[in-house]
C-alpha positions in Angstrom: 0.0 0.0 0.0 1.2 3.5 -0.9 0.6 5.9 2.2 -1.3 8.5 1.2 0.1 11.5 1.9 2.9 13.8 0.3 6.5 13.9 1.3 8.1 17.0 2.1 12.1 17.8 1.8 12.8 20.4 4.3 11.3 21.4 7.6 12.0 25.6 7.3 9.7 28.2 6.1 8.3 26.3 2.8 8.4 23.1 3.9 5.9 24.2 7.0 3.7 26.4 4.7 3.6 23.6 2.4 2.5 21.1 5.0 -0.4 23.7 6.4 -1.2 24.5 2.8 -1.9 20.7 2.2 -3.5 20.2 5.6 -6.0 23.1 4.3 -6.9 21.2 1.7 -7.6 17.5 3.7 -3.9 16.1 2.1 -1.7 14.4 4.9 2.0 15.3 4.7 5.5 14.1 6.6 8.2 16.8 6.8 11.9 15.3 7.3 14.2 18.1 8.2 17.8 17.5 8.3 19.2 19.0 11.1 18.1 17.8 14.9 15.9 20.2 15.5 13.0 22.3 14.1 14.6 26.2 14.2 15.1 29.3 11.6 18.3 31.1 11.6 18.4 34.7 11.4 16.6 37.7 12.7 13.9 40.0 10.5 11.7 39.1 7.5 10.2 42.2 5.6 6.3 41.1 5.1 4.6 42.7 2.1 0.5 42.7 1.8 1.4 39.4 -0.3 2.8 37.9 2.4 -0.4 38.6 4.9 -2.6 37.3 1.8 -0.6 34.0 2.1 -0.7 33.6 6.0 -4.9 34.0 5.5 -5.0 31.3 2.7 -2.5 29.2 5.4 -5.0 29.7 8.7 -2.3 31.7 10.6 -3.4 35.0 9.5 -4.1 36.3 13.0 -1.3 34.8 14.8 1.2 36.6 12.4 -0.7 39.7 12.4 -0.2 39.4 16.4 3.7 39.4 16.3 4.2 41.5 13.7 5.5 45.4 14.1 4.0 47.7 11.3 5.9 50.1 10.0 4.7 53.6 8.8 7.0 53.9 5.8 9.6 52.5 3.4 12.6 55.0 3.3 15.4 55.6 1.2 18.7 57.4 2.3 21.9 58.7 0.6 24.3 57.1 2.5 26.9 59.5 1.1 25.5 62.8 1.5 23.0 61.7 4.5 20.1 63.1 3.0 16.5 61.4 2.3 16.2 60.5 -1.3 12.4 59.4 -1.2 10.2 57.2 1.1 6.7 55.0 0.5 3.8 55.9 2.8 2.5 52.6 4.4 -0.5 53.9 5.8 -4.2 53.9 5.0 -4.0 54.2 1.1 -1.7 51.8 0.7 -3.3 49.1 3.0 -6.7 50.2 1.1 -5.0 49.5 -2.5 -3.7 46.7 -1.9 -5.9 44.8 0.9 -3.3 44.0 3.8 -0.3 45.9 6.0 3.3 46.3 5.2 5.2 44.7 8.4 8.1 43.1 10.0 8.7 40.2 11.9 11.5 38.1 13.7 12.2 35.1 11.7 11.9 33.1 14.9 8.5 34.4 15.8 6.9 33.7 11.9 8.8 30.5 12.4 6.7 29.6 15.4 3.8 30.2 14.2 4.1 28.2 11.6 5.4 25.2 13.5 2.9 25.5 16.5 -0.3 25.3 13.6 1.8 22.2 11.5 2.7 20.3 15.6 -1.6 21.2 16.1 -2.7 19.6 12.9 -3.4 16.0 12.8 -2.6 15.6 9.0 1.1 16.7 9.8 3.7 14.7 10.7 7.1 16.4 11.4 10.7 14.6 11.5 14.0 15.8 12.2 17.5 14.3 11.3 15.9 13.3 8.3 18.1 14.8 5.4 16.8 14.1 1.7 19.7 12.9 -0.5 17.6 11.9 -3.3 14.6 10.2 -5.2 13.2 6.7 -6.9 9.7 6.5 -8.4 7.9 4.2 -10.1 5.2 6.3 -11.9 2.5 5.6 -8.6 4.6 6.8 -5.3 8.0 8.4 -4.9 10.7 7.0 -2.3 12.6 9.5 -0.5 16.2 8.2 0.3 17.2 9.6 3.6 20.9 10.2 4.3 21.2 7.2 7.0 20.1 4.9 4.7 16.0 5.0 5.7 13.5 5.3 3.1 10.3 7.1 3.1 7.1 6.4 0.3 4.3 8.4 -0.4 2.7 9.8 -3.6 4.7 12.8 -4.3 7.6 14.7 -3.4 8.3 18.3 -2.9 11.3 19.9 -2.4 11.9 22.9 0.3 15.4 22.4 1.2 16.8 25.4 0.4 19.5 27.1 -2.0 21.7 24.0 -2.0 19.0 21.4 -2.6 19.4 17.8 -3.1 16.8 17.7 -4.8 17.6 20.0 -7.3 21.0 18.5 -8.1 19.0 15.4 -8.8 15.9 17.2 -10.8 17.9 20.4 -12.4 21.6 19.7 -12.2 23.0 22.9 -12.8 25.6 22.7 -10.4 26.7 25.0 -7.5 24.3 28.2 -6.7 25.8 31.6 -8.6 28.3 33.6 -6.1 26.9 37.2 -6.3 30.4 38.5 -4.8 27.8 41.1 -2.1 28.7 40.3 1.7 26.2 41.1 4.2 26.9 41.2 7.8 23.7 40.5 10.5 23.6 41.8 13.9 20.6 43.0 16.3 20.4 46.1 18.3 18.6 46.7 21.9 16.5 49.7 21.1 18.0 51.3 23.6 21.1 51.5 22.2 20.1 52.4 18.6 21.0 56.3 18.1 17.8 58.1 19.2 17.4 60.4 16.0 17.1 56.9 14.0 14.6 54.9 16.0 12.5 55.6 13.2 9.5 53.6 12.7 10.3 52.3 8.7 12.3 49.9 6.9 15.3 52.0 6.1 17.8 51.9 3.2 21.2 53.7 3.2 22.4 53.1 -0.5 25.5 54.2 -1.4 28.8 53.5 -3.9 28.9 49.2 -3.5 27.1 48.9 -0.3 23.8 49.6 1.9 22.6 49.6 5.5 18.8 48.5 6.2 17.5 48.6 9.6 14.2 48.5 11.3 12.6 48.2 14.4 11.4 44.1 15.5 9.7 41.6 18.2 7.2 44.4 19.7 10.0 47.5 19.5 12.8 45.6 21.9 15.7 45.7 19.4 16.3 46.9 15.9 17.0 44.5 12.7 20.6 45.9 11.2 21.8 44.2 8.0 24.6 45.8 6.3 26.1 44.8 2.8 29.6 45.4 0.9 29.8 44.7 -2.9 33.4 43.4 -1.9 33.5 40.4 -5.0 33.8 37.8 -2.0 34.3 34.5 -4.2 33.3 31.8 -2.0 29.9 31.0 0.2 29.5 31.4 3.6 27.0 31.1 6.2 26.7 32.6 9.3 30.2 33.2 9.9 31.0 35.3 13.2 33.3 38.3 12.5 35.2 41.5 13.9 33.4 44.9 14.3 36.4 45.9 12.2 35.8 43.8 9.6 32.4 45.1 9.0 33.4 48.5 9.5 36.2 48.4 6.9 33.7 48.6 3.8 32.0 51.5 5.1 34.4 54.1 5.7 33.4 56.1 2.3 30.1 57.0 4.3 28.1 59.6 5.6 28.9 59.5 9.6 25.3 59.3 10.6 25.3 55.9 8.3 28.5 55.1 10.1 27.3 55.8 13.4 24.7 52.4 12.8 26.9 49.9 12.1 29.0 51.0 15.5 26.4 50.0 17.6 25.7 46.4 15.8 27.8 43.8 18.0 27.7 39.6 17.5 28.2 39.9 13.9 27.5 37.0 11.6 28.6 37.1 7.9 26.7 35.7 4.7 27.9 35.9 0.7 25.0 35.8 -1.0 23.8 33.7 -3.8 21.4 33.1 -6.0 20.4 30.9 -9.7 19.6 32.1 -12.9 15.9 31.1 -13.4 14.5 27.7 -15.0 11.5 26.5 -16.1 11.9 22.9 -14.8 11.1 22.4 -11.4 9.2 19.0 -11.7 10.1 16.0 -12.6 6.7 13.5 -12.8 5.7 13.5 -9.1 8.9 15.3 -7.8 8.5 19.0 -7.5 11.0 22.4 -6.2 9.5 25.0 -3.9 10.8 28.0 -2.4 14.9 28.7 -2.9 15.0 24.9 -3.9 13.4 26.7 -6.9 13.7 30.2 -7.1 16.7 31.2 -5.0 16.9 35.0 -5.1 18.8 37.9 -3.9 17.7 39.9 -0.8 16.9 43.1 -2.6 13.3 42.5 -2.7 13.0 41.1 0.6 10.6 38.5 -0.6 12.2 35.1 -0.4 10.0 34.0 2.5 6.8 35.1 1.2 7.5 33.7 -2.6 8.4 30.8 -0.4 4.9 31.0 1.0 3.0 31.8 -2.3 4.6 28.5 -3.5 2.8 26.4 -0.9 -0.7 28.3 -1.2 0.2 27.4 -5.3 1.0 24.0 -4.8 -2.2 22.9 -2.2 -4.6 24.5 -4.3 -3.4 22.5 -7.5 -3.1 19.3 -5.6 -6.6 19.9 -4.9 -8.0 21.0 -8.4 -6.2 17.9 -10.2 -7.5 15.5 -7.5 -5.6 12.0 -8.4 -3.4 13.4 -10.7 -0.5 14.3 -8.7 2.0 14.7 -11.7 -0.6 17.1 -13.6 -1.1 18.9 -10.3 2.4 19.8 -10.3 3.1 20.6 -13.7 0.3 23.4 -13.0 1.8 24.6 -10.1 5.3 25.3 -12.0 3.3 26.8 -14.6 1.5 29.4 -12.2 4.8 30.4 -10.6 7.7 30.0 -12.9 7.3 33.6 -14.5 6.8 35.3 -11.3 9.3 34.5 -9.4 11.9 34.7 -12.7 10.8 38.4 -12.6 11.6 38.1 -8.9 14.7 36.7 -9.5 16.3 38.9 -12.5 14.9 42.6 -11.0 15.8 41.6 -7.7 20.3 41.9 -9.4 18.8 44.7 -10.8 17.9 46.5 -7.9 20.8 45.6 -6.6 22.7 47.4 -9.3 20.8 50.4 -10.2 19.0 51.0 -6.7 21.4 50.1 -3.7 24.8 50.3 -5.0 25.3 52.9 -7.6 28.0 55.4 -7.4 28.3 58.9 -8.9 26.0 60.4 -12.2 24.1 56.7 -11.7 23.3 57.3 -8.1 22.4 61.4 -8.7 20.5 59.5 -11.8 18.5 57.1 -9.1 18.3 60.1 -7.0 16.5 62.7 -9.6 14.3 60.0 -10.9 13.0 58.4 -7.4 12.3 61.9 -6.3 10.0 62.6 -9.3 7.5 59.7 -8.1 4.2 60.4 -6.3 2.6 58.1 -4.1 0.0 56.6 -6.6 3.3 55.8 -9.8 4.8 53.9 -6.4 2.1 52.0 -5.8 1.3 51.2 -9.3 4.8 50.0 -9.8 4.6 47.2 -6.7 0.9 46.4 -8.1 2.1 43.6 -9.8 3.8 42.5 -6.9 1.6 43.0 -3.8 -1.3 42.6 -5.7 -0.4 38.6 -6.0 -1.4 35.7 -3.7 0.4 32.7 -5.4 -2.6 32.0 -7.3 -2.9 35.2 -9.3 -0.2 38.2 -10.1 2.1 36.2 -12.2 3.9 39.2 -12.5 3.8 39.4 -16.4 0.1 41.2 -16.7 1.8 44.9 -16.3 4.6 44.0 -19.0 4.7 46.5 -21.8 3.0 49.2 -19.7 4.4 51.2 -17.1 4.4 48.9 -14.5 7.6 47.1 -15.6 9.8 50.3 -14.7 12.4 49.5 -12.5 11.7 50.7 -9.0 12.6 49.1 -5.3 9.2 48.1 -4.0 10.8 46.8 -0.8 14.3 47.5 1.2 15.7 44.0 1.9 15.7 41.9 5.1 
């Protein structure tokens, strides 16, 4: 007998939205994590009115909205000259336009929500030291192979287990994820001791020549998220590496002071090179489907790779329920809703990087003219296609060839 219920790679973010997006929908599901124990690593998550749009179709809509902090604007700052170049009014029109908040959470906080619903359901079963080194299947079940020899069956597989999936390298093989050469360095700040004249209550960007500071306010106003990030061509990954104050310091001495005066207070910092893939249009293969950065791996510069994470699973449970007993058609749909959105995701979000947060010179007074001239409405029309989507519609395309498609930074990443 095949067990009836869906195998899921990976026990973070995706994997648990996929397992309450299945449970939504009556589908029984067993997560096998790798590591020991169930945990996220990290500290903020920006949450656009997508992501709230996903929580609602996942039944933790409320709980979310409970932990979240919302923020009154999105702001942009020279970090050379110290000046405001623009900002994004979160307030009533925007929640109005686009039906849900603009906030910010701890990682560890959205994390728990999602684990306490999957640990209260009775269609979830959740197992740790459980890595996923690959996948047989025989046309009716797939058979996970677990990396201690164990075997798992069920009728389909899906794969949220991150930028350097297994699964992948058996599905895609395209080799090792694309070195972007941008460090960013992580720390968190008591409130207390963030400088009083920035305790501002936005997501803040400081863009200037090869680098950025973001920082915002988290886990009911107790400490402030600082991420910093140096376009220093670092040629290797890491992950969570702990480093020197001076190290951090040392690509930010071309800087305003005020922007210096930021990074001074961070302490415990952790290093991260970031990566991404170039997009593809295969993420299934018969019963065996990607999710999340298994998929889609992206840079941070649209701080969405949670909630496109999260707009997978609401994709994936509703086509699993509209092709009911044909799994493999089920997930050929799903790639189909997704695979253009989160391309655009992908592609703009090195864009951003490039023309937004890093530019230097006539490009960054060029940024600087042009992001001035917007009103409130051209801002929100250009995230329409964006925060208008749900995983099921706002593939991201509809605006192309109108004005949406303009280049702009929608969101000032995590």
């Amino acid at each position: 007998m095949i067990p009836q219920r869906i195998l899921i790679a990976g026990g973070g973010i995706g994997g648990l939205a996929t397992a309450l997006g299945l449970a939504r929908k009556g589908i029984a599901s067993l997560v096998l994590e790798r590591s020991a124990q169930l945990g996220e690593i990290g500290a903020g998550i920006q949450l656009g009115p997508n992501a709230f749009h996903s929580f609602d179709a996942l039944g933790v809509g409320d709980a979310a909205r409970a932990l979240a902090v919302y923020i009154d604007r999105l702001r942009l700052m020279d970090a050379i000259s110290g000046e405001e170049i623009t900002h994004i009014m979160l307030d009533e029109p925007f929640r109005k336009r686009f039906g849900n908040p603009y906030g910010v959470i701890h990682r560890g906080d959205l994390y728990g929500v999602l684990l306490r619903a999957c640990q209260a359901s009775p269609l979830i079963e959740l197992r740790t030291s459980s890595e996923v080194v690959g996948y047989d299947q025989d046309g009716t079940s797939v058979t996970a192979r677990i990396a201690n020899g164990d075997t798992e069956r069920g009728t389909a597989l899906v794969g949220a287990d991150g930028l350097w999936s297994n699964l992948r390298k058996q599905l895609v093989g395209d080799g090792k994820p694309r070195v972007s050469g941008h460090t960013t360095y992580r720390s968190v700040i008591p409130t207390e001791q963030m400088p009083e004249d920035l305790r501002w209550n936005a997501a803040t960007l400081w863009a200037g020549p090869k680098c950025h500071i973001v920082h915002y306010p988290l886990s009911g106003w107790k400490v402030f998220n600082l991420v910093v990030t140096y376009h220093n061509d670092a040629p290797e990954p890491v992950a969570g590496k702990p480093v020197e104050a001076e190290e951090v310091m040392a690509g930010f001495t071309h800087v305003h002071e005020r922007a210096q005066k930021i990074i001074r207070h961070g302490s415990g910092w952790k290093l991260w090179v970031l990566c991404d893939r170039d997009p593809v249009d295969t993420w299934t293969d018969g019963r065996v489907a990607l999710l999340g950065d298994a998929a889609h791996p992206q840079l941070q510069y649209f701080a969405q790779g949670a909630c496109m994470a999260m707009e997978d699973a609401v994709a994936l449970a509703h086509c699993v329920d509209s092709y009911p007993g044909d799994l493999e058609a089920a997930l050929k749909a799903y790639q189909d809703l997704r695979v253009l959105r989160t391309a655009r995701i992908q592609l703009q979000s090195r864009a951003i990087g490039e023309h937004i947060y890093h530019p230097s010179g006539a490009h960054a007074a060029l940024r600087n003219a042009i992001m001035r001239s917007y009103t409130s409405d051209d801002w929100y029309d250009a995230v329409q296609w964006l925060y208008g989507g749900n995983g099921l519609t706002g593939s991201g395309i509809e605006s192309i060839g109108g004005k949406q498609h303009r280049l702009k930074a929608p969101a000032l990443a995590s």
